[in-house]
C-alpha angles and dihedrals in degrees: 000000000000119000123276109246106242121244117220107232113230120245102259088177112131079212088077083064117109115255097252100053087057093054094044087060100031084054080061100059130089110274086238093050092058093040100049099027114011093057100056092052099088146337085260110051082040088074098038093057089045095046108117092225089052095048083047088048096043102048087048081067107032123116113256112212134186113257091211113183120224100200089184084064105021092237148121133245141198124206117201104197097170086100128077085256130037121263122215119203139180114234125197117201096208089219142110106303083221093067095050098098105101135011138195125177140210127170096332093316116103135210113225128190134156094230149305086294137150106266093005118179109222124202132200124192145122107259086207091067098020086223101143132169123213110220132212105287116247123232099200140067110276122217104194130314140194144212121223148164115241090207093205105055087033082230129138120225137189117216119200130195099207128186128199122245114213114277092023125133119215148168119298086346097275115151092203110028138153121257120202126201126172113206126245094009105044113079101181132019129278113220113216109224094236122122114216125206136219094250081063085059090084097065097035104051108034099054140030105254120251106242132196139188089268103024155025121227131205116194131155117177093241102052112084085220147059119216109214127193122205099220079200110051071033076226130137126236141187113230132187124224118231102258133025105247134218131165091248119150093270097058118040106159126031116181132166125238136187116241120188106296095350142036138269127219113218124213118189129201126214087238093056101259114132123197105198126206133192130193100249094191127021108200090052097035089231112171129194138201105238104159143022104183119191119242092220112094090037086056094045093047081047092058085049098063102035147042126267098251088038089057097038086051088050088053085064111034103018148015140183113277136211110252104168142001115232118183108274092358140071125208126219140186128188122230088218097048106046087173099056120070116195127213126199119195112208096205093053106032089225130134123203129167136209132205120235119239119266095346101306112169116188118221098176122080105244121258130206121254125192108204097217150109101269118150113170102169 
């Protein structure tokens, strides 16, 4: 029988694929996913991943999610609300458990401390890729800090509230200051010469600070003012909210948002409508009017959940209160219902609500988290 002529096989390797086909699907993929399986498959798709334009590209199109903490269980949440209906996820740091005190994000990194504690070591690093960075110890009390992007210089920076303790020298004699570190070139803190006052207390040491790509932003209901840091000019300012507030019976809940590269001020009413406000220029104080949202379906989803007394008694004690802005969706909790979370789309004017898994209730305000491969250190 005469030999079979032999038939070439045809290369099926994705390898013969052009480059940038390869970084046009690999762009698509979970930054764990990459991290921990796309990067072993090959020499090639090794670089690609850990090419600084495709970590840039990627984390411009990667999903931001809400971290979200559960005290009752010591654990971290996130929340996906890009479907119809909110998603509620576990999330596991893959770090150290001791350093798992205390957590501030920025554009997927994460600042991680054990507390506000006397000579406190302070981490930043992404838990996708377990890259951290150990930062110059403090040898002061810490009041609250807080971890953000200065978008012009593309630095990240770490902003600390100190105290003095008695019998302790510091910078320029102040007894509450400001400390600066950029990360990955400073390596030791730069103390602003402000001197902050008791009456500032109020802001600083109550609730984590709303930070933006050019500022961070200090607000508590019940000041009559906002202190506002310039991560750039690296300077302190006090700033006024648009309208002076009073628990009337018009306005029963403020709260402060941010909004992009600002922040929003929230009013609302005891009927449930909200106006919403945000600084539209810093250096003048200039604040417009950006949103009047009807308290309707929120009342309606409200009657849904609860019985009637239960609902008449909120209208007068408590109401649901605006904890982050998502794209197109707000999310709400209520103060009398520590298990059900609210959402509000802006481009439907609908309300829904979701229950939280075996009785999980949420005490922190949600951050937002960037799955991606940032490293900025």
């Amino acid at each position: 029988m005469p030999p079979q002529p032999q038939v070439k096989k045809r290369e099926t390797s994705i390898t013969i694929l052009p480059e940038e086909i390869i970084f046009n699907i690999l762009i698509c993929l979970p930054a764990h996913v990459l991290y921990n399986v796309m990067r072993y498959v090959c020499r090639q798709w090794r670089r690609i991943i850990e090419d600084p334009q495709f970590v840039n590209t990627h984390f411009l199109l990667a999903t931001t999610t809400l971290l979200m903490h559960s005290p009752k269980r010591s654990r971290y949440y996130l929340l996906d609300l890009r479907e119809c209906h909110a998603r509620l996820s576990g999330f596991e740091f893959n770090i150290p458990s001791k350093y798992k005190y205390q957590i501030y994000t920025c554009n997927g990194l994460m600042l991680i401390f054990r507390g506000l504690v006397t000579n406190c070591t302070y981490y930043v690093g992404n838990p996708i890729t377990r890259r951290a960075l150990a930062l110059p110890r403090l040898s002061f009390r810490v009041v609250c800090c807080a971890l953000a992007f200065e978008a012009s210089s593309e630095v990240y920076k770490v902003v600390v509230v100190y105290r003095t303790e008695k019998g302790c020298s510091m910078p320029y004699n102040l007894d509450l200051g400001c400390a600066i570190l950029t990360v990955g070139i400073d390596n030791a803190w730069r103390f602003l010469n402000y001197a902050l006052t008791k009456e500032d207390m109020t802001l600083l040491d109550t609730r984590p600070p709303i930070t933006s790509t050019y500022f961070v932003y200090w607000a508590h209901p019940f000041n009559h003012y906002i202190l506002a840091l310039d991560l750039k000019s690296e300077s302190i300012k006090r700033i006024s909210p648009p309208l002076s507030f009073r628990c009337t019976q018009y306005i029963n809940i403020l709260n402060y948002l941010a909004k992009g590269n600002s922040i929003s001020v929230w009013y609302v009413s005891r009927n449930f409508s909200m106006e919403v406000w945000l600084l539209k220029d810093y250096t003048s104080e200039e604040w417009v009017k950006i949103l009047y949202i009807d308290g309707e379906p929120i009342r309606n989803q409200l009657r849904k959940v609860m019985s009637l007394d239960k609902y008449e008694s909120s209208r007068k004690y408590a109401i649901v209160v605006p904890r982050s802005w998502y794209g197109k969706r707000i999310l709400f909790d209520a103060l009398f219902m520590k298990s059900h979370l609210f959402v509000y789309d802006l481009e439907t004017c609908g309300c829904y609500q979701f229950d939280v898994e075996y009785g999980e209730s949420f005490s922190s305000v949600p951050m937002h988290f960037v799955n991606s491969l940032t490293w900025g250190c």
